[in-house]
C-alpha positions as a Markdown table, in Angstrom:
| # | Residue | x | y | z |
|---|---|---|---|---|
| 1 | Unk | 0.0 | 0.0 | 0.0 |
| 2 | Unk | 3.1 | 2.6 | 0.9 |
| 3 | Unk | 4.7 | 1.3 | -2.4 |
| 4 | Unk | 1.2 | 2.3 | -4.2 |
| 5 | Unk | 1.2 | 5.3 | -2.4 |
| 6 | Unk | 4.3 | 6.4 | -3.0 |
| 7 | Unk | 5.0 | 5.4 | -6.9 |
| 8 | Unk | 1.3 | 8.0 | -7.3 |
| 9 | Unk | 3.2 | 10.5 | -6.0 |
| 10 | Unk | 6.2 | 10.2 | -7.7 |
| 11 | Unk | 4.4 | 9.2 | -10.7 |
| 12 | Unk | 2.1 | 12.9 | -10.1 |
| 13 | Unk | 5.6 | 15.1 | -9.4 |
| 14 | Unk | 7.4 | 13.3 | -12.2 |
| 15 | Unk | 4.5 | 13.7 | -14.4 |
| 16 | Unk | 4.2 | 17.8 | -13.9 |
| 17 | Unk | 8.0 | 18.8 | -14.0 |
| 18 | Unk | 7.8 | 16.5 | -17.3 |
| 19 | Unk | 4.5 | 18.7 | -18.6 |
| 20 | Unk | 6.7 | 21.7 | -17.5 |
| 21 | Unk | 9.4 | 20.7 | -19.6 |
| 22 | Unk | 7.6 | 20.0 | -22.5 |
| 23 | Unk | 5.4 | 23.2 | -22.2 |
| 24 | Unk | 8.8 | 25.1 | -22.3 |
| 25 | Unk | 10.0 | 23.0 | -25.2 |
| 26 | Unk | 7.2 | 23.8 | -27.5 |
| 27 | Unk | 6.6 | 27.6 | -26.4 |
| 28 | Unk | 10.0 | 27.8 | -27.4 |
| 29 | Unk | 9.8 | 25.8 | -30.6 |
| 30 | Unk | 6.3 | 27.8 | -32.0 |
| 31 | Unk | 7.9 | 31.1 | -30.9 |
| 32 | Unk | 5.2 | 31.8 | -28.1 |
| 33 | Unk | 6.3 | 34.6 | -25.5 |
| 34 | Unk | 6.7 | 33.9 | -22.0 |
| 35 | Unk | 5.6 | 37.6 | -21.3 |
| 36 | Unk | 2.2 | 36.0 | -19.6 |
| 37 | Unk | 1.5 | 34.2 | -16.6 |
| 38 | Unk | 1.8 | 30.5 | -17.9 |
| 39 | Unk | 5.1 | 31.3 | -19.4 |
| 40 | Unk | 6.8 | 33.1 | -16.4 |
| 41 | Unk | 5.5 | 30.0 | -14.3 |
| 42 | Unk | 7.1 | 27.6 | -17.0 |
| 43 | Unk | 10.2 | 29.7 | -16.7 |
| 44 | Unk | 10.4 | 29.7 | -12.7 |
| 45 | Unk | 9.3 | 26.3 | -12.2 |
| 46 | Unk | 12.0 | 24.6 | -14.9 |
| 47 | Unk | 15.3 | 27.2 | -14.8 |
| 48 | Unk | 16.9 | 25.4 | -12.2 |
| 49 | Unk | 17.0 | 22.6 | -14.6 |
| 50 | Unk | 17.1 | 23.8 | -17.9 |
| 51 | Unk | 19.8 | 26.5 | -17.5 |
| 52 | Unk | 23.0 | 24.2 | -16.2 |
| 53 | Unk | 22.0 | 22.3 | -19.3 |
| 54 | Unk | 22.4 | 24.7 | -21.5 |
| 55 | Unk | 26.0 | 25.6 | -20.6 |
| 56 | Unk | 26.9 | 21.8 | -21.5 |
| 57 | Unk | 23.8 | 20.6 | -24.1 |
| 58 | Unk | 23.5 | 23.1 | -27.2 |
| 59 | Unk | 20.4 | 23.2 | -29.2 |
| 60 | Unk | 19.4 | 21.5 | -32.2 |
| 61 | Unk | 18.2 | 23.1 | -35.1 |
| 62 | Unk | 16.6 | 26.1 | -33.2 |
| 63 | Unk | 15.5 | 23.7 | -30.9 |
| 64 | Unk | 16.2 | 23.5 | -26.7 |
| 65 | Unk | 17.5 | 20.0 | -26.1 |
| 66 | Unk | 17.9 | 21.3 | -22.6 |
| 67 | Unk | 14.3 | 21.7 | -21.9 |
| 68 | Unk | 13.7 | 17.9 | -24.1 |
| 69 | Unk | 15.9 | 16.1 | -22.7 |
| 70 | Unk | 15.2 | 16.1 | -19.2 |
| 71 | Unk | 11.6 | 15.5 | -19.6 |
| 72 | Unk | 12.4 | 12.7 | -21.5 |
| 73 | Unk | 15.2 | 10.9 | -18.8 |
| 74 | Unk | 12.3 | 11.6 | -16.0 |
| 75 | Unk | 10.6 | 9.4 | -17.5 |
| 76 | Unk | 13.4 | 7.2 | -17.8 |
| 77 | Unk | 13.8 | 7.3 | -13.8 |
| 78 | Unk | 10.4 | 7.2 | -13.1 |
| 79 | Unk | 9.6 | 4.0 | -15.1 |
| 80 | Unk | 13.0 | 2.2 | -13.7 |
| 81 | Unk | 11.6 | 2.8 | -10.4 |
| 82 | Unk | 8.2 | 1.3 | -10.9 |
| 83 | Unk | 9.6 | -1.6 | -12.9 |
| 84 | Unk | 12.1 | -2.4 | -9.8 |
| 85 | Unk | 9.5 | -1.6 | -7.2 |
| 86 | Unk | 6.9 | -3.6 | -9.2 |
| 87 | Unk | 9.6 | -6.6 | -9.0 |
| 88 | Unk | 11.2 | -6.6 | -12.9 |
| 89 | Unk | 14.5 | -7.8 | -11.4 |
| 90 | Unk | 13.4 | -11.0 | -13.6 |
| 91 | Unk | 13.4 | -9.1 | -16.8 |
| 92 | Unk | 16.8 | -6.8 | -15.8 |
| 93 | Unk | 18.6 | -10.3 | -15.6 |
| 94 | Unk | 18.2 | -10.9 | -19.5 |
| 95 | Unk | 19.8 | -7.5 | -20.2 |
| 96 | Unk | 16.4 | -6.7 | -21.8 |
| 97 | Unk | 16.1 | -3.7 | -19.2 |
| 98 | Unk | 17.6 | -1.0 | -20.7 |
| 99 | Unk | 15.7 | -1.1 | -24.3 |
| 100 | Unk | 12.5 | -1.8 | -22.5 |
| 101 | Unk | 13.0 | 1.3 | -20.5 |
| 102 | Unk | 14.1 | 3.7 | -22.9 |
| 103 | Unk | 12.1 | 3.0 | -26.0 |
| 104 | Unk | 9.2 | 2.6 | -22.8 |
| 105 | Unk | 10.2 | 6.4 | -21.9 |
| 106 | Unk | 10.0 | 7.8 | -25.2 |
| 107 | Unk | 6.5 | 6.6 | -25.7 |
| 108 | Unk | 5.6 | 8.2 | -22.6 |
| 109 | Unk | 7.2 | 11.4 | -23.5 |
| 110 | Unk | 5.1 | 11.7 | -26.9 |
| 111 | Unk | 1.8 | 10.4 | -25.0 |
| 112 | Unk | 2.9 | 13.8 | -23.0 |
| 113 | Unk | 3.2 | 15.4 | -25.9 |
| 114 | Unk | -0.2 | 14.7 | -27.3 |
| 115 | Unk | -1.9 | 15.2 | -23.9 |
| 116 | Unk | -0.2 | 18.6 | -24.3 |
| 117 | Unk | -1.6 | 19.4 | -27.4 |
| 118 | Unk | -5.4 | 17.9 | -26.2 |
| 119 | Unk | -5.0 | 20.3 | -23.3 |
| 120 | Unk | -4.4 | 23.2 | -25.1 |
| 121 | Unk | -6.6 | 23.2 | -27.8 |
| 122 | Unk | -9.6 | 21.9 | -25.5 |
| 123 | Unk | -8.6 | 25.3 | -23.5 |
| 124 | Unk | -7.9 | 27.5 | -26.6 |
| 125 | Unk | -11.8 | 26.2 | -27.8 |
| 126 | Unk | -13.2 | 27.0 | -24.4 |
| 127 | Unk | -11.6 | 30.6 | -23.7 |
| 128 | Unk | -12.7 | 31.7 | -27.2 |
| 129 | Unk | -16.4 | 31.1 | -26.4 |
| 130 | Unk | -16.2 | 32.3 | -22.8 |
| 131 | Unk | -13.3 | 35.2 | -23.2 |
| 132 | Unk | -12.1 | 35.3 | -26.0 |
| 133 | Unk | -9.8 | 38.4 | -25.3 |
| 134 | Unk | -8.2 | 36.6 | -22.6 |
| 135 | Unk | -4.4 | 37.0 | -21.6 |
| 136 | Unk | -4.1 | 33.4 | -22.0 |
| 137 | Unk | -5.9 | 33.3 | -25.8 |
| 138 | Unk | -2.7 | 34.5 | -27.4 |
| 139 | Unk | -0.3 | 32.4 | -26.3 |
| 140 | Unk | -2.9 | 29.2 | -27.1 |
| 141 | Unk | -3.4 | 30.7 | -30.4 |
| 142 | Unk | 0.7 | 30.5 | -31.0 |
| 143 | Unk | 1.0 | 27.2 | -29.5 |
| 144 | Unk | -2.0 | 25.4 | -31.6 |
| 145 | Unk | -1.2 | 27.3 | -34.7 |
| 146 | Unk | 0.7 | 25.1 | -36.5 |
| 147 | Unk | -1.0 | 22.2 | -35.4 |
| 148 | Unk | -4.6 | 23.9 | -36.9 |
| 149 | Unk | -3.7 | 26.1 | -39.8 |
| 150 | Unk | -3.0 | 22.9 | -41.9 |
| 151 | Unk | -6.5 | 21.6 | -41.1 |
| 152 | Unk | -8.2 | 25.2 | -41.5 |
| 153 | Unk | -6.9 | 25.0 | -45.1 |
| 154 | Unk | -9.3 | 21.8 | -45.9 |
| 155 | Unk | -12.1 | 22.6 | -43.6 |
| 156 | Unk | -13.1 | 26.2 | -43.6 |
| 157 | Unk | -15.4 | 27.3 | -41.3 |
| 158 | Unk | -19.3 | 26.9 | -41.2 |
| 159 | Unk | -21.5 | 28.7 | -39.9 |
| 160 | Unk | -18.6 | 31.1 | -39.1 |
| 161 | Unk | -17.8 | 27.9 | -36.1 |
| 162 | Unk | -14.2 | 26.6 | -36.3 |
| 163 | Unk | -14.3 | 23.1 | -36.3 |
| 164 | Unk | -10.2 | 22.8 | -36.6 |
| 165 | Unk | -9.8 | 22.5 | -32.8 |
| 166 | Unk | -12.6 | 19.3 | -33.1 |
| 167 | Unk | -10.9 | 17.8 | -35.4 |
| 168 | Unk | -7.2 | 18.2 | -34.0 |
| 169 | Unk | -8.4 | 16.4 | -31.2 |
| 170 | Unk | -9.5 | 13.8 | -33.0 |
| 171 | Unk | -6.1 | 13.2 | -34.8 |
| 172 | Unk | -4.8 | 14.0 | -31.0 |
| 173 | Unk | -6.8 | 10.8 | -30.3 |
| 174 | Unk | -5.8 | 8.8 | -33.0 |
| 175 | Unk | -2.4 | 9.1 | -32.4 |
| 176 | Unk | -2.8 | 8.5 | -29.0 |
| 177 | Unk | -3.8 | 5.0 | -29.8 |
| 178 | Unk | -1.1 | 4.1 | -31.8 |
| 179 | Unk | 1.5 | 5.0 | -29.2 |
């Protein structure tokens, strides 16, 4: 029960600074500004982790590794502590562990990813019915952007309603089930 108890925490703290990490990686990536109050909180919340990084991990193509990476070896440590708590010595025996873990990890990372993406546009749709001038509708507009200009291009709207956002999530979805 303590093991239960303690791999939800983990699991819940692991899980944020990873959401963090990823939020900071694709503000970054889609140019959003961090001149509002989800960005400075991204900012505060992952510095301590991102900035030593950067000193020793350049980025890639314009984008930050630094943010990334971490997100993704959280992951890493949080799934090789539930497969040893969960009693995978078995499996770590056959040398089998370290693939398992990794490729594991990087599946969990993009689920993040997507989960991301579902969050943002299910917010974006909501704060332009209810405010649509917002502080926070900018910064969702930047972040979805490239993810709903493509499908805004073969479905226009109706009834001046944006159905993009609808069917993003969707996709979202669909890709969800393949990873």
């Amino acid at each position: 029960m303590f093991t239960q108890a303690g791999l939800f925490l983990l699991d819940a703290l692991i899980g944020f600074l990873t959401f963090a990490l990823l939020l900071r990686f694709y503000m970054q990536a889609f140019r959003v500004s961090f001149r509002n109050q989800v960005g400075a909180f991204v900012v505060q919340l992952t510095n301590w982790l991102v900035m030593p990084l950067r000193k020793v991990l350049p980025g890639l193509f314009g984008l930050d590794l630094a943010s990334v990476l971490p997100a993704y070896l959280l992951q890493v440590l949080l799934l090789f502590v539930v497969f040893l708590l969960r009693g995978g010595l078995d499996v770590a025996a056959t040398g089998n562990l370290h693939g398992l873990i990794f490729w594991t990890a990087l599946l969990a990372t993009l689920r993040i990813s997507v989960y991301l993406l579902i969050g943002a546009l299910f917010l974006q749709a909501i704060l332009s019915w209810v405010s649509p001038h917002s502080p926070l509708a900018q910064p969702l507009a930047q972040l979805t952007r490239p993810f709903l200009d493509p499908i805004r291009r073969i479905v226009p709207p109706i009834a001046a309603i944006d159905l993009s956002p609808l069917i993003a999530i969707l996709l979202a979805q669909v890709v969800l089930i393949f990873l």
